[in-house]
TORMAR-901995 format. One record per residue (C-alpha): chain; z, x, y; residue in three letters. Coordinates in steps of 0.02 Angstrom, whole numbers, m for minus. Layout:
<nodes>
NODE  chaine      up    east   north  residu
NODE       A       Z       X       Y     ALA
...
</nodes>
This chain:
<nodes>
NODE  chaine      up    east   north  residu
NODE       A       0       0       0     UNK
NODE       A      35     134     116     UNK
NODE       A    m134     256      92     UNK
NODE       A    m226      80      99     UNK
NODE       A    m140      38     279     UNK
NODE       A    m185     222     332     UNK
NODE       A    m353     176     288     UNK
NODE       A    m350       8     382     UNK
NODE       A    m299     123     529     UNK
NODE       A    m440     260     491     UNK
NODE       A    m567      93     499     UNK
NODE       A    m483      44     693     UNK
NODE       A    m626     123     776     UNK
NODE       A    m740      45     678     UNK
NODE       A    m665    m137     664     UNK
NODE       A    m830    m219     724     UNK
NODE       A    m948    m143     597     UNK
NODE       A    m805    m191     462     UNK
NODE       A    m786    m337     531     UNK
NODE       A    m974    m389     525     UNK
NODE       A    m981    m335     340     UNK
NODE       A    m836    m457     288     UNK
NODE       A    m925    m598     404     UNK
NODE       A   m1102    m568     295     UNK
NODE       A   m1010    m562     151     UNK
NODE       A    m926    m715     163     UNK
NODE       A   m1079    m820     242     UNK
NODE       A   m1165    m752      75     UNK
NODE       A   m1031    m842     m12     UNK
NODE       A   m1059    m995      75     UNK
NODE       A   m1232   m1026      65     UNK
NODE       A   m1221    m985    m101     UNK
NODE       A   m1121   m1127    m113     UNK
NODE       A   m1272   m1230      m5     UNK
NODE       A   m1417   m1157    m126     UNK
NODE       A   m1312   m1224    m268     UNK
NODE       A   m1293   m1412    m197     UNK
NODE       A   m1493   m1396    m159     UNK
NODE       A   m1540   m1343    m327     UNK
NODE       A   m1421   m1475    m401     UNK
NODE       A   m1496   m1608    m289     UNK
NODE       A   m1686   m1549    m319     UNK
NODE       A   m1698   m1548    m513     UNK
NODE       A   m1585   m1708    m512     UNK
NODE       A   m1711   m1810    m423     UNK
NODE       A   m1849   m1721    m504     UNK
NODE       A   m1802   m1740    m676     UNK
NODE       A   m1703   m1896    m650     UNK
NODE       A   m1724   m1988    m537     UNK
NODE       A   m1922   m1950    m563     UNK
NODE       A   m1959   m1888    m379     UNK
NODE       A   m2105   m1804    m340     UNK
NODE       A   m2114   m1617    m274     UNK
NODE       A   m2169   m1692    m114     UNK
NODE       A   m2023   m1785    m118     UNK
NODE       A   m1902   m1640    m119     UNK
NODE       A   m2020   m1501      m9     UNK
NODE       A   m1894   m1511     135     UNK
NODE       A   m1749   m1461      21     UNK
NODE       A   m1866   m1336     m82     UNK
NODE       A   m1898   m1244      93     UNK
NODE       A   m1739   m1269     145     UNK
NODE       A   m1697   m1164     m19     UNK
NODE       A   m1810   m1056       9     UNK
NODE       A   m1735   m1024     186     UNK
NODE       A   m1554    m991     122     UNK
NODE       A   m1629    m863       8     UNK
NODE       A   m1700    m787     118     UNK
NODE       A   m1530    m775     223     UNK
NODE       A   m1415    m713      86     UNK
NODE       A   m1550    m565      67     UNK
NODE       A   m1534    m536     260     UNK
NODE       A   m1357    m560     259     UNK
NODE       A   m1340    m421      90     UNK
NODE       A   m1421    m313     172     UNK
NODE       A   m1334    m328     353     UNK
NODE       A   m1172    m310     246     UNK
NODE       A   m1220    m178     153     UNK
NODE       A   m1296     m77     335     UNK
NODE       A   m1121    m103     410     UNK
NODE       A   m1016     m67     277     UNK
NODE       A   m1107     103     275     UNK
NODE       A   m1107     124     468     UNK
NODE       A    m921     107     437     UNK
NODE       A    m902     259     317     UNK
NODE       A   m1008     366     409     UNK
NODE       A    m882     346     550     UNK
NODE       A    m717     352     476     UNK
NODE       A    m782     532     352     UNK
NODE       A    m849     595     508     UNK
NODE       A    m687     570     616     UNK
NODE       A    m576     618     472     UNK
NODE       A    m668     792     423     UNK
NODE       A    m665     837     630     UNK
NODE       A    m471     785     632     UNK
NODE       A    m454     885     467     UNK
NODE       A    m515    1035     543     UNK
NODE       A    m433    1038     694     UNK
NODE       A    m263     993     595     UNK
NODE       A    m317    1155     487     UNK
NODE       A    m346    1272     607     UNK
NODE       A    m194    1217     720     UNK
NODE       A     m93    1256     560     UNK
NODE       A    m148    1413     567     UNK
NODE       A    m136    1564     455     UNK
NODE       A      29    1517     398     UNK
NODE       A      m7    1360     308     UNK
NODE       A    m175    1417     224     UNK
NODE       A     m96    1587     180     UNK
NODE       A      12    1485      51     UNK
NODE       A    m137    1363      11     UNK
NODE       A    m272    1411     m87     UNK
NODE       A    m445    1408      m2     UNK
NODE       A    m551    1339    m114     UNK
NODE       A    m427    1187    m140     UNK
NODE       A    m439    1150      59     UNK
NODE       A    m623    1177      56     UNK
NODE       A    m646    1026     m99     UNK
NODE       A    m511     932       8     UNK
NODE       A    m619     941     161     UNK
NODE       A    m789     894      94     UNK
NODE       A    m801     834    m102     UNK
NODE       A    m619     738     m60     UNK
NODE       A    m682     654     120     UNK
NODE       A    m852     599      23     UNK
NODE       A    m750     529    m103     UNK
NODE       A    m696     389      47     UNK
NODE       A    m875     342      63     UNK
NODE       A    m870     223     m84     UNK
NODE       A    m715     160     m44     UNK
NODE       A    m761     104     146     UNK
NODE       A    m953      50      94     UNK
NODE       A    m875     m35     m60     UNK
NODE       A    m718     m65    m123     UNK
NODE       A    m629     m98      54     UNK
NODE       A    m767    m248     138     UNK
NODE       A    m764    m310     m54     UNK
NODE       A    m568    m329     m54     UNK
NODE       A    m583    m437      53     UNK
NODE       A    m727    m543       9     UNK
NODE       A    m650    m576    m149     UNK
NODE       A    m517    m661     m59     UNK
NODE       A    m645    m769      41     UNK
NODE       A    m776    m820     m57     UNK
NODE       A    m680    m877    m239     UNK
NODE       A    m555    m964     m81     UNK
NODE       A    m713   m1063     m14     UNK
NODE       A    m773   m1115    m173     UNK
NODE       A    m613   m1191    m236     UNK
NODE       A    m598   m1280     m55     UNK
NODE       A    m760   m1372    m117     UNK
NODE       A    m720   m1376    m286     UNK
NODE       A    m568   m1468    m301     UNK
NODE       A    m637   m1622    m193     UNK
NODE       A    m757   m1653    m304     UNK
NODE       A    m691   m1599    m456     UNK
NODE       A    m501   m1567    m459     UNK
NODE       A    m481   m1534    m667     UNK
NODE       A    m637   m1400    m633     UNK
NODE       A    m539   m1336    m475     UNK
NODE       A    m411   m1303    m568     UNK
NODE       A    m474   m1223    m733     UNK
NODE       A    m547   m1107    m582     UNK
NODE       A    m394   m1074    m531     UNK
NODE       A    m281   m1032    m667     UNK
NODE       A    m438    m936    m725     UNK
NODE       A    m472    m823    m579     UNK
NODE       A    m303    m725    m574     UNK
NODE       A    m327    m656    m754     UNK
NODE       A    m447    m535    m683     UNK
NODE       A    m371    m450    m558     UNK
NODE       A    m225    m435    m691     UNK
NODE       A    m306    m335    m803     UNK
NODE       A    m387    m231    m670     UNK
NODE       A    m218    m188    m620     UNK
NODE       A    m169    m167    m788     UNK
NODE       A    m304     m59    m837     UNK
NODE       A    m310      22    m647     UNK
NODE       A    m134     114    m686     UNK
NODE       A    m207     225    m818     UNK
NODE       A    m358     231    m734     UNK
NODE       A    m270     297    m572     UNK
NODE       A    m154     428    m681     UNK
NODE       A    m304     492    m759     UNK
NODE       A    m407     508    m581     UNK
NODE       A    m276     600    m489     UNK
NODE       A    m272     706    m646     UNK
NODE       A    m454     720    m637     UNK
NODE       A    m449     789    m442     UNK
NODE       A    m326     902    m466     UNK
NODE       A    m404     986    m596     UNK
NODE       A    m573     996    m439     UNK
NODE       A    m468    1063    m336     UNK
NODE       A    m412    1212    m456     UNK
NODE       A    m597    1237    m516     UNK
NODE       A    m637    1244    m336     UNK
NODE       A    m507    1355    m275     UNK
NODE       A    m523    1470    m456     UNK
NODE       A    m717    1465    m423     UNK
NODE       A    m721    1507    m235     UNK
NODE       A    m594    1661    m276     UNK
NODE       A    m695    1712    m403     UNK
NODE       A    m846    1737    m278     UNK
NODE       A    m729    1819    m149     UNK
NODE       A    m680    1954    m293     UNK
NODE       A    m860    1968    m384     UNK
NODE       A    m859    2140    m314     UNK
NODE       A    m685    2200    m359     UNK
NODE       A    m708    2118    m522     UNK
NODE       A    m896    2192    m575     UNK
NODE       A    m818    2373    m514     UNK
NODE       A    m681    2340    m630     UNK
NODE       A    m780    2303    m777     UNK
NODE       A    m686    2125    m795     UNK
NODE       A    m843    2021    m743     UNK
NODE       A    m871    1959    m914     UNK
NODE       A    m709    1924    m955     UNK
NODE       A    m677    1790    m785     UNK
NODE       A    m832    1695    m843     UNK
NODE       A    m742    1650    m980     UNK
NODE       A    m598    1604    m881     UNK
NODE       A    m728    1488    m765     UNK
NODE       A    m786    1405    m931     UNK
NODE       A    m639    1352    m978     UNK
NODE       A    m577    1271    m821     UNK
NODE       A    m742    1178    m814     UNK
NODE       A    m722    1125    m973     UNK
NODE       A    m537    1047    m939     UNK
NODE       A    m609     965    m781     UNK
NODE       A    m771     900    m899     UNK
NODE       A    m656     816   m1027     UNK
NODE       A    m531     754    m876     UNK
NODE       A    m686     675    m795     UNK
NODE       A    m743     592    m970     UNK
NODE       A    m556     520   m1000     UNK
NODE       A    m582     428    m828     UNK
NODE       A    m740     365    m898     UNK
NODE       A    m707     312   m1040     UNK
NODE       A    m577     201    m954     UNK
NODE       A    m695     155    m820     UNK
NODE       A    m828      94    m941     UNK
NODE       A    m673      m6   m1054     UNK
NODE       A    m612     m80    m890     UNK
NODE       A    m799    m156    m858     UNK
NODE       A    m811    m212   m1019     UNK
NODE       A    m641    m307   m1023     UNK
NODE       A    m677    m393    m838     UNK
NODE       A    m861    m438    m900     UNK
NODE       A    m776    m521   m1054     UNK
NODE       A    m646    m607    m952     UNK
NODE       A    m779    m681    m816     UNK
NODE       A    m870    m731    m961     UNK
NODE       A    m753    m818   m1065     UNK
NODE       A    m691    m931    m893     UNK
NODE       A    m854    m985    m857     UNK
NODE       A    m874   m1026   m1029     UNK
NODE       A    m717   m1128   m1020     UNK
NODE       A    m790   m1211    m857     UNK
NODE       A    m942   m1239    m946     UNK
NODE       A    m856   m1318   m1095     UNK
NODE       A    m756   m1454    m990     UNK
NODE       A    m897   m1507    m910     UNK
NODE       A   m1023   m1497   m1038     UNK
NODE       A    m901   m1629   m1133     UNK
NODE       A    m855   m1742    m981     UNK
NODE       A   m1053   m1741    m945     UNK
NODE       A   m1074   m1792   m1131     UNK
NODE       A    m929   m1936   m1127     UNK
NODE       A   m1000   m2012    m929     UNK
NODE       A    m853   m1938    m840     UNK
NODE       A    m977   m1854    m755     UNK
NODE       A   m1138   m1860    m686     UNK
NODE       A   m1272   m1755    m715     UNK
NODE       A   m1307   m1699    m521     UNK
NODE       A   m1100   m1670    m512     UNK
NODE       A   m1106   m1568    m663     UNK
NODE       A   m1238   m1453    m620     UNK
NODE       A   m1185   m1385    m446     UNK
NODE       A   m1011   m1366    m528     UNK
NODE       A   m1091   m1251    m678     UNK
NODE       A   m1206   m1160    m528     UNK
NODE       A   m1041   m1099    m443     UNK
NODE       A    m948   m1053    m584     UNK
NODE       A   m1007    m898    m597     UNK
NODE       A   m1009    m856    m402     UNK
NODE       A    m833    m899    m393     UNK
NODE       A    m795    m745    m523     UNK
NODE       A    m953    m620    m448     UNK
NODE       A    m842    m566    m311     UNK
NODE       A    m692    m521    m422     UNK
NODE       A    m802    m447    m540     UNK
NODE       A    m857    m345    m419     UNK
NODE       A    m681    m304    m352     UNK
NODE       A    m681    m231    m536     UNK
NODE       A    m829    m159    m543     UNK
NODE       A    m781     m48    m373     UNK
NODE       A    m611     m34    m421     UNK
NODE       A    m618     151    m468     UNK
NODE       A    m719     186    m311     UNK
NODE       A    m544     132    m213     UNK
NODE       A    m432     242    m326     UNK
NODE       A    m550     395    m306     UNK
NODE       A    m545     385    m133     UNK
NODE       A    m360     350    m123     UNK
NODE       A    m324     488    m249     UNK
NODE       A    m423     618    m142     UNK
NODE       A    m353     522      26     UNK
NODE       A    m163     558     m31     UNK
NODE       A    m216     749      m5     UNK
NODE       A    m311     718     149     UNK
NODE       A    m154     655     209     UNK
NODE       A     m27     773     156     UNK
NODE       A    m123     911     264     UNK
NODE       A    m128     780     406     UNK
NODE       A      59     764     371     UNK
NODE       A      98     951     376     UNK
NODE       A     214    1017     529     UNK
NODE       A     143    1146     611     UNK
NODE       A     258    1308     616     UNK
NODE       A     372    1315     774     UNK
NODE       A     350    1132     834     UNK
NODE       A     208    1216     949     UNK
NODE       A     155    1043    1015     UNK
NODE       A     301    1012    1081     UNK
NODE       A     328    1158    1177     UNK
NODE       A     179    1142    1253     UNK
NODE       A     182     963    1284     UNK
NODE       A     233     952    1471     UNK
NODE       A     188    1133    1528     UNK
NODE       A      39    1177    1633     UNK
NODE       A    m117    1221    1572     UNK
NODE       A    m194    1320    1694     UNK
NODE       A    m213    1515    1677     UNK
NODE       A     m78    1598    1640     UNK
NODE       A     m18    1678    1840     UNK
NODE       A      66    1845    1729     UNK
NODE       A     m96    1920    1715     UNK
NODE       A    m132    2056    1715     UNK
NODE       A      58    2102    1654     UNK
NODE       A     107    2268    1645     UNK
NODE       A     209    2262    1476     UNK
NODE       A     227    2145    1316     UNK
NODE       A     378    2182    1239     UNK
NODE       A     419    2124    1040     UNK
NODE       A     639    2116    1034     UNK
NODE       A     711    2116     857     UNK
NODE       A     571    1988     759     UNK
NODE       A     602    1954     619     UNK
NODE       A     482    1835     489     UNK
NODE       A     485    1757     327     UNK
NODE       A     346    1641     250     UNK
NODE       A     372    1493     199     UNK
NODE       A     422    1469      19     UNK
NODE       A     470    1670     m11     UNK
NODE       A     618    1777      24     UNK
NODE       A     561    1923      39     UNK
NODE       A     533    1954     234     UNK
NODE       A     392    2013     285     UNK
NODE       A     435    2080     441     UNK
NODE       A     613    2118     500     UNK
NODE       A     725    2171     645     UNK
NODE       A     544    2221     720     UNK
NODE       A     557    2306     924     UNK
NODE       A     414    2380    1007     UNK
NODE       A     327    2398    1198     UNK
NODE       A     152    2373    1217     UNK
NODE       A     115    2450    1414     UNK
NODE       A     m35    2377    1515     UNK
NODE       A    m202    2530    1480     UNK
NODE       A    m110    2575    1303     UNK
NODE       A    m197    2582    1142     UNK
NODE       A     m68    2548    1003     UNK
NODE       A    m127    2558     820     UNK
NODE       A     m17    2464     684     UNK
NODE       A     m38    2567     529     UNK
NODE       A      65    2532     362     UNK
NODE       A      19    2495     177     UNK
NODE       A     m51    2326     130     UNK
NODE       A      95    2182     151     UNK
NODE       A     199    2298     275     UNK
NODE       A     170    2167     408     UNK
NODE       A      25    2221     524     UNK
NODE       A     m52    2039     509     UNK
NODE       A     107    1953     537     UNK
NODE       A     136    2043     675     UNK
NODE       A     m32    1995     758     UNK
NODE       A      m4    1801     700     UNK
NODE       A     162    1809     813     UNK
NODE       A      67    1882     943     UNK
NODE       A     m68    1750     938     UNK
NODE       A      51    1627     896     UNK
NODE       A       6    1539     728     UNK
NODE       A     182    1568     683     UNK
NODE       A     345    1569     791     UNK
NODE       A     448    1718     717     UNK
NODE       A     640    1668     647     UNK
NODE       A     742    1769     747     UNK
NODE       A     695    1879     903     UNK
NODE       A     546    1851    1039     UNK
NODE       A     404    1896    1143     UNK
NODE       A     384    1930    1293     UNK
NODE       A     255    1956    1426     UNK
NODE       A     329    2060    1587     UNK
NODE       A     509    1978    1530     UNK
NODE       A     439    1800    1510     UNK
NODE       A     459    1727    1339     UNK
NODE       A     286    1698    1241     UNK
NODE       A     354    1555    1158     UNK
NODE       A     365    1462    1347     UNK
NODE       A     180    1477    1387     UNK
NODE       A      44    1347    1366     UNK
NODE       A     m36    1401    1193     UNK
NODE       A    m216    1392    1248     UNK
NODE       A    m195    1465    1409     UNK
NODE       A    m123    1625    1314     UNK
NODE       A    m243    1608    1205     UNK
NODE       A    m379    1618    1311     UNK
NODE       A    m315    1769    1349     UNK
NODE       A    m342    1872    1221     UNK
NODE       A    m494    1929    1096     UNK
NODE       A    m456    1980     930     UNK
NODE       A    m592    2050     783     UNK
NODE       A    m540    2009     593     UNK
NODE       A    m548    2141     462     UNK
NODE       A    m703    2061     413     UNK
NODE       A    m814    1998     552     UNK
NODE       A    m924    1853     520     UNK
NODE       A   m1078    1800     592     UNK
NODE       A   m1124    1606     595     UNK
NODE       A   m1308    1550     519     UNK
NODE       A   m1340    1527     722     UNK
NODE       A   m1403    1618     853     UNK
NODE       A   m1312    1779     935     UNK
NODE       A   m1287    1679    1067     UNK
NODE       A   m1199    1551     996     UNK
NODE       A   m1094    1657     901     UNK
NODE       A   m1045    1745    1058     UNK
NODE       A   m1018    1584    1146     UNK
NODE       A    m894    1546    1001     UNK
NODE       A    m738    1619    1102     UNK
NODE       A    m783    1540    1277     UNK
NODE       A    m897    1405    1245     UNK
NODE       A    m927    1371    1445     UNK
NODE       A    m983    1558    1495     UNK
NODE       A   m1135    1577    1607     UNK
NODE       A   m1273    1671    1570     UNK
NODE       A   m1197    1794    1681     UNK
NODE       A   m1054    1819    1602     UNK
NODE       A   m1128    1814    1442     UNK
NODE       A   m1232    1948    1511     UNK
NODE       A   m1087    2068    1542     UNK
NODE       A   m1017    2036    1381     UNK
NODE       A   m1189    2097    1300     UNK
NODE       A   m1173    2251    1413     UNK
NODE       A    m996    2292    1383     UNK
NODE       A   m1004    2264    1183     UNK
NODE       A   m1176    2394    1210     UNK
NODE       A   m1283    2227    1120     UNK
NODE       A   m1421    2252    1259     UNK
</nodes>
């Protein structure tokens, strides 16, 4: 209940296009309901009565117009329900990456990369089903089998109600079967998200690992976890495919029973034949939409399985409750600048979930026109001491400061702003030079970009 009131909340922004796909949905269901009455009507008089087809040609056009609108109104639904997707996996995978990178290298230094990346893309594509599917069809499966019975039980009250102590038996299976189902999924993802990560480290180490000889041996270790995540995806089908089959069998067997009490009152005169008919012709559109429910089911616990992760990183705190500190401050430049002297007193740092710190009781001057290099054996500290510096982190005990103003009391991006720092391993964008230079001040004129070129020696 709660991931599917996050995911009313995702679909705010695009209420109207929902909106429009529950409205065609629903006027499907009701002229469904009209194309049944005008089918009844037409072969009654025809083969009854003994009209002629001239007789009936305003009804048979008439038909012919309402078919034409429940393919019109399919379709709209079907546009909209996919405009609405395309929104919410767009504005979900831009607030997943900002959440990501505001985290910082302290949350994905305990997280493994690959498991982010299949977060970020396979696990946000997972929600298109559910918003282009299973979500508009929730709630047409309330509407439509709710119209029918409204016309139903007027005409027909024993019918009305064989509908409706029939209709409930199949969302009680599909919950029935949709626990396993949902056990077996979120088993399923998490074993994606290990492949993923194990696959994505594997590239990162193909060097290291064809220098050491050991290539062979880790595509065996790949083979295996695809294998686990092969069966895990085969257990979810197998219950997918028995849950279809059970919901098919339980649709069928109520319209049967429908079928059965009318067939007999028709047979005795408790009926007549026009009566009869239309109720036989919605029988089996009252059940479509909670067949369909079924049918899309696993789409929803997919996307809710993969939308619990989604979350969690949404969820995360990030280190140091930066936001808040920042809040209320000013963000124009920074007036220190340029300071004289930044000063680290006494840091001290520990990552989350260790105990071993990684840097400690840490005191050093940095003078304006120095060039300081941090030198130490891998894990010593060096990039924890830059991450305080930029601020990813905020240390445990001791400070920062710039010309004796704490760091931790300036606005973030303004600091930021600041300063230019080069990984270990430089990347380049698929873009132009440009635009990778552009990456650290987006706004530059071509005359500053200019004096970057000449100052990096690019010209």
């Amino acid at each position: 209940m709660k991931v599917t009131s996050r995911f009313l909340t995702l679909a705010r922004d695009s209420r109207f296009a929902l909106g429009v796909a529950i409205l065609s949905g629903l006027l499907t269901g009701l002229l469904t309901i009209g194309q049944a009455a005008g089918l009844s009507r037409i072969i009654n008089g025809v083969l009854l009565l003994g009209q002629e087809i001239k007789d009936v040609a305003g009804l048979l056009q008439l038909l012919f117009l309402i078919v034409l609108l429940r393919a019109f109104l399919a379709w709209g639904s079907e546009v909209s329900a996919t405009a609405v997707a395309i929104r919410v996996k767009s504005d979900l995978r831009k607030r997943l990456f900002d959440k990501i990178l505001r985290l910082g290298p302290a949350y994905t230094r305990s997280e493994r990369t690959g498991e982010l990346v299949n977060a970020a893309i396979q696990g946000v594509e997972l929600l298109d089903s559910y918003f282009s599917q299973y979500l508009p069809q929730l709630f047409i499966a309330a509407l439509v089998p709710l119209s029918i019975l409204i016309v139903v039980f007027p005409r027909d009250s024993l019918s009305g109600f064989v509908l409706l102590l029939t209709a409930p038996l199949i969302p009680v299976f599909m919950v029935l079967i949709g626990k396993t189902a949902e056990k077996l999924t979120k088993r399923q993802w998490e074993t994606l998200g290990l492949l993923s990560a194990h696959f994505l480290d594997s590239l990162q180490g193909l060097t290291t690992l064809k220098e050491l000889g050991r290539s062979r041996e880790h595509v065996n270790s790949i083979s295996e976890a695809g294998n686990r995540f092969r069966d895990r995806t085969l257990s979810v089908l197998r219950v997918t495919f028995l849950s279809a089959l059970t919901l098919e069998l339980v649709s069928t067997l109520s319209t049967a029973v429908v079928a059965v009490e009318v067939g007999l009152r028709l047979l005795y005169g408790h009926l007549v034949f026009q009566q009869a008919f239309f109720l036989l012709l919605l029988a089996p559109e009252f059940y479509l939409p909670l067949r369909m429910l079924g049918l899309r089911f696993h789409a929803g616990i997919s996307g809710a399985t993969a939308a619990r992760r989604i979350f969690e990183i949404l969820d995360a705190p990030i280190s140091g409750d930066q936001e808040l500190r920042v809040k209320d401050r000013d963000s124009n430049p920074i007036s220190l600048f340029p300071a004289s002297m930044i000063a680290f007193e006494h840091l001290s740092y520990t990552y989350p979930g260790e105990t071993v710190p990684a840097l400690q009781d840490i005191s050093l001057e940095i003078r304006a026109g120095e060039h300081v290099a941090m030198v130490g054996l891998s894990g010593a500290g060096k990039s924890t001491l830059a991450g305080l510096l930029l601020r990813f982190f905020q240390p445990d005990s001791g400070r920062i400061t710039i010309d004796n103003e704490p760091l931790a009391e300036m606005p973030l991006e303004s600091w930021r702003s600041l300063i230019a720092w080069v990984p270990q391993d430089p990347y380049l964008f698929h873009d132009s030079i440009v635009a990778n230079l552009r990456l650290a001040m987006p706004e530059a004129s071509d005359e500053q970009l200019a004096v970057a070129v000449r100052v990096a020696h690019l010209d």
